[in-house]
Structures are given as structure tokens and as C-alpha cells.
C-alpha positions, 0 to 999 in steps of 0.5 A: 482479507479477501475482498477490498470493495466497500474498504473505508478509504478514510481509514488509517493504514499501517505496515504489518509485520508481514509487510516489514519482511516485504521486499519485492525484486525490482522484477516484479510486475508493475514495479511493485518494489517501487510503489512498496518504498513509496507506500513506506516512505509515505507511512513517516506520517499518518496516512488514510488508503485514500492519501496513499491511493493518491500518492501511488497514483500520482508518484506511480499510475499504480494506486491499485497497489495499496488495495493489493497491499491491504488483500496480501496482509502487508499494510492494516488498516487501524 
């Protein structure tokens, strides 16, 4: 997915299979190893973008992630 803008936040989000063989270094800039488990974590349950947007932001200050997450091919929306 190129773009994000415009994405149903109401939509239902899963892991790829790229997104399974994800693991980012604790190096990586944001913390993006921590927001990712967070993400997993939070996906034990149904979660929308809007639900894991706000668990990022409010567990990370990093909700842009998810989008970011969605662009690189590692969640899906369903």
C-alpha cells in the first residue's frame, strides 16, 4: 500500500505473514521494536486501526506507526 490517507480507521487490522517475520532491533528509530510488540500484544483481540492508533499513542506517543505498519505490508486490513 503506498498511501494511507483516506484509510477506514473502523477497519479490522491483522499481522501479515511479512509482519509474523518482523522484528525490528531495539536500535531502530522511534522504538519501533517496542511499539511493534505493543501492536502484537494488542492484536490477542480484534482491534480496528483506530483501537491500535490509540493504544500506540497512549502506551508510546507513537500512533503514526500503525499507518507506517499497514504502508510496509506487516498489518492488513480485513
Amino acid at each position: 500500500m503506498a498511501s494511507t490517507k483516506g484509510l477506514d480507521v473502523n477497519a479490522s487490522v491483522k499481522v501479515t505473514k511479512s509482519g509474523a517475520k518482523y522484528n525490528p532491533s531495539d536500535k531502530t528509530a522511534q522504538g519501533n521494536g517496542a511499539t511493534w510488540s505493543t501492536i502484537k500484544s494488542a492484536l490477542a483481540k480484534p482491534q480496528t486501526v483506530k483501537q491500535l492508533q490509540a493504544v500506540c499513542k497512549e502506551q508510546h506517543n507513537h500512533a503514526p506507526f500503525v499507518g507506517y505498519c499497514i504502508r510496509r505490508g506487516w498489518l492488513e486490513i480485513r
